[in-house]
C-alpha positions as CSV (number, residue, x, y, z in Angstrom):
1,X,129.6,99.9,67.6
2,X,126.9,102.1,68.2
3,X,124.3,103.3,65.5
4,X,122.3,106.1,67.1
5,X,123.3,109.3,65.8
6,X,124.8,110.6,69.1
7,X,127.2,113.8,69.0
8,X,128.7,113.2,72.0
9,X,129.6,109.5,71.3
10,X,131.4,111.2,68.1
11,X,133.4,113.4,69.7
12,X,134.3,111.2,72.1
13,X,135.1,108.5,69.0
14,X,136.9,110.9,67.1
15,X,140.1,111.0,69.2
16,X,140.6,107.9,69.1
17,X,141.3,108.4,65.1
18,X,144.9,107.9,64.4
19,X,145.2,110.0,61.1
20,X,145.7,113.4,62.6
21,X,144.3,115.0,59.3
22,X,141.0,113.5,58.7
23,X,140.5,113.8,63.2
24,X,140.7,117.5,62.7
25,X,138.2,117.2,59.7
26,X,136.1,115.1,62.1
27,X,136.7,117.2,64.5
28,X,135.4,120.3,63.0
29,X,132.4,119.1,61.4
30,X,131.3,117.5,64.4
31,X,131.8,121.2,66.5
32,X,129.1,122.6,63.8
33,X,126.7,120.4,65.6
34,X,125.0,119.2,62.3
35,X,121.8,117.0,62.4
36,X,121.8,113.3,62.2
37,X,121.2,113.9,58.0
38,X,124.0,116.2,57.6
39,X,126.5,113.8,59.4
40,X,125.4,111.1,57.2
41,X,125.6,113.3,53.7
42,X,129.3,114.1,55.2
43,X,130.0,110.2,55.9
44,X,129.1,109.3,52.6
45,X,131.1,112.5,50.6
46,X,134.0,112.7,53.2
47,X,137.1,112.3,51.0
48,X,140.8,112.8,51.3
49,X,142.0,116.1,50.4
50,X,145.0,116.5,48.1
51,X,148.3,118.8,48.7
52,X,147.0,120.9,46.1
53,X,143.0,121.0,47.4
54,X,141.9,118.8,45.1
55,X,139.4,116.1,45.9
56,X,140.9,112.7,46.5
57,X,139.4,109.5,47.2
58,X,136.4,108.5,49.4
59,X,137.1,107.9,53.3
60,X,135.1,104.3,54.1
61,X,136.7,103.3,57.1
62,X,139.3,104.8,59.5
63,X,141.6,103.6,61.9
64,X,141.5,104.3,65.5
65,X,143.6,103.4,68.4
66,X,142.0,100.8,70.7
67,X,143.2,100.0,74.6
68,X,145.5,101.3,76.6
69,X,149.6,100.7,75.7
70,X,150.8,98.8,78.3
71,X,147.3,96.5,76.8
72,X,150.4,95.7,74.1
73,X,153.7,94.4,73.2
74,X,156.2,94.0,70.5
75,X,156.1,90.7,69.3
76,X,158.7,91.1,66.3
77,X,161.9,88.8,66.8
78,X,164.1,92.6,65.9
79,X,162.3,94.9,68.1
80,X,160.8,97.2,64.7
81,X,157.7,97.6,66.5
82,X,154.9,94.5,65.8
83,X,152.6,96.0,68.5
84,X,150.2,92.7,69.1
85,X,147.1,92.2,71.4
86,X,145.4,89.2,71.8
87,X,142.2,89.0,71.0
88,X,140.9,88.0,74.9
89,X,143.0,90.7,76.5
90,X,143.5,89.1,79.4
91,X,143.7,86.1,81.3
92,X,142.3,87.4,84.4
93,X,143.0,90.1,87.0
94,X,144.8,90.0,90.4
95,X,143.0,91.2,92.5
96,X,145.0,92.9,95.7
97,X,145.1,95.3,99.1
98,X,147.4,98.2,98.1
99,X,149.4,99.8,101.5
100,X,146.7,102.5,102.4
101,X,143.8,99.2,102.3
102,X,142.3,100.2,98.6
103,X,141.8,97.5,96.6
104,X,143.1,97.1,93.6
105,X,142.3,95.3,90.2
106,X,145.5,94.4,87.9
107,X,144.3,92.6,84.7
108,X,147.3,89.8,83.9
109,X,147.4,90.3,79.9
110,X,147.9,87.3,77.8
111,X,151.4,87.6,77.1
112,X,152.3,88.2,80.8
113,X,153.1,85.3,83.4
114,X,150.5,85.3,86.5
115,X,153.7,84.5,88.7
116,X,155.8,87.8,87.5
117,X,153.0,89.7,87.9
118,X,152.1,88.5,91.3
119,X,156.1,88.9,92.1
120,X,156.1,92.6,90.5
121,X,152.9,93.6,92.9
122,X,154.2,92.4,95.9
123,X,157.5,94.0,95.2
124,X,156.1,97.7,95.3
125,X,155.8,97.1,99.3
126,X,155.5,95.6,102.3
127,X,152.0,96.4,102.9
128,X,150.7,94.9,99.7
129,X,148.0,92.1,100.3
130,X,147.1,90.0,97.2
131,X,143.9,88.5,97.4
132,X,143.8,86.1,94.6
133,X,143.4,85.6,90.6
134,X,139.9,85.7,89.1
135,X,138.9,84.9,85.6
136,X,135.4,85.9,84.0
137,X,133.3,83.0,84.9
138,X,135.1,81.4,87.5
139,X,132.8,80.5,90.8
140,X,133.6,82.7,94.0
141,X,132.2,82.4,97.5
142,X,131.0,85.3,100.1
143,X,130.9,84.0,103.5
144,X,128.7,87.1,104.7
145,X,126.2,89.1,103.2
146,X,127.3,92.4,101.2
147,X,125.6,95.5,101.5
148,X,125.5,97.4,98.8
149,X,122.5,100.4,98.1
150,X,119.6,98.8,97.7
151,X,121.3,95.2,97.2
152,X,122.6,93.1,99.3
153,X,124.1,89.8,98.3
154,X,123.4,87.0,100.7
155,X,126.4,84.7,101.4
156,X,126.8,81.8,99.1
157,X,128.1,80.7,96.0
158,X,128.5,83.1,92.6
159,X,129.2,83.1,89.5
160,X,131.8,86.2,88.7
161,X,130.8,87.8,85.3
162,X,133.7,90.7,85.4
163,X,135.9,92.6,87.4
164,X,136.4,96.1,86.5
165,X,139.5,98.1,86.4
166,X,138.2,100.5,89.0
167,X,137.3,97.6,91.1
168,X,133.5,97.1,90.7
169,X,132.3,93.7,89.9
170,X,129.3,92.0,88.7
171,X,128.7,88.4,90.0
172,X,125.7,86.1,89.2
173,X,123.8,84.1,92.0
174,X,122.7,80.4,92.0
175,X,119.3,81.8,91.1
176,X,120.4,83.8,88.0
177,X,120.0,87.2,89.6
178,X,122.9,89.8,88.5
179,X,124.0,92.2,91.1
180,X,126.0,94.6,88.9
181,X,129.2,97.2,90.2
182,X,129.5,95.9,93.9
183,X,132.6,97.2,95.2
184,X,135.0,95.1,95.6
185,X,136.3,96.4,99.4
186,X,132.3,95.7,100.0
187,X,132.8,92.0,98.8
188,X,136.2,91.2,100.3
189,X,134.5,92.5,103.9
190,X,131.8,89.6,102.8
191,X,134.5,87.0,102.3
192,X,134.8,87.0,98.8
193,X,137.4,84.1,97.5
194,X,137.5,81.7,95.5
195,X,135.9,78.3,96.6
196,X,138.6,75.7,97.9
């Protein structure tokens, strides 16, 4: 959680709120652009508001909405809605060649079988090319060097620290150095795979 009074980190917070109510409050205290003192006074005197306008009780904490949907799934045995997400989200990501050549990044949520998954990808066509599964931490090889800016990763053996939706990742070399959003069409041209 951030603790720097930043406006735009609020407004951006805000609609994640659930309570429709108190994010329209938010909402328009926020678009008075109040110094960092105001927002705190309001933090500390933001209460609920009656039917009738009276004061109610003071706001402490809200809820907000965290993660995409398809990040969940009903776990109740009658199907009344006990939305559940693991606490690791996921148990790696598939990485994959979509038909136009762009690759892709699908995380494989805890709750989901890697097989399934793999079967539902290579389902949506002929053209798909999966690649492999990679977990955070799991050692990967590039059998060329990858340009990328001013880095270039020299081939060898890495340490992969994430892979990003948008498929950037960040890999770690043998001598500790972070090279940070390399593309991943940039590493699969270098050979990137994971070590046999």
């Amino acid at each position: 959680m951030k603790e720097v009074f930043d406006l735009k980190t609020a407004v951006s917070r805000i609609k994640a709120v659930r309570d429709e109510e108190i994010r329209r409050r938010l909402a328009e205290f926020v678009a008075t652009e109040p110094s960092e003192l105001a927002w705190r006074t309001f933090c500390e005197t933001f209460t609920q508001r009656r039917k009738n306008g009276a004061i109610g009780s003071l706001i402490k904490t809200v809820t907000v909405n965290v993660g995409e949907a398809k990040e969940y799934i009903d776990m109740s045995k009658d199907g009344s809605g006990a939305w559940r997400k693991a606490k690791k989200s996921h148990k790696g990501q598939l990485v994959y060649l979509d038909e136009k050549g762009k690759a892709r990044v699908r995380p494989i949520y805890v709750f989901e079988s890697t097989h399934a998954v793999m079967d539902e990808i290579q389902t949506q066509g002929y053209a798909i090319t999966v690649i492999g599964f990679f977990q955070s931490g799991c050692t990967v090889d590039l059998s060329a060097p990858a340009v990328h800016t001013t880095n270039t990763l020299p081939p060898g053996r890495y340490i992969l620290n994430t892979i990003k939706a948008d498929g950037r990742a960040t890999l770690t070399s043998s001598a500790s150095t972070i090279f940070i959003n390399i593309p991943m069409l940039k590493l699969l041209a270098a050979g990137f795979r994971r070590p046999k």
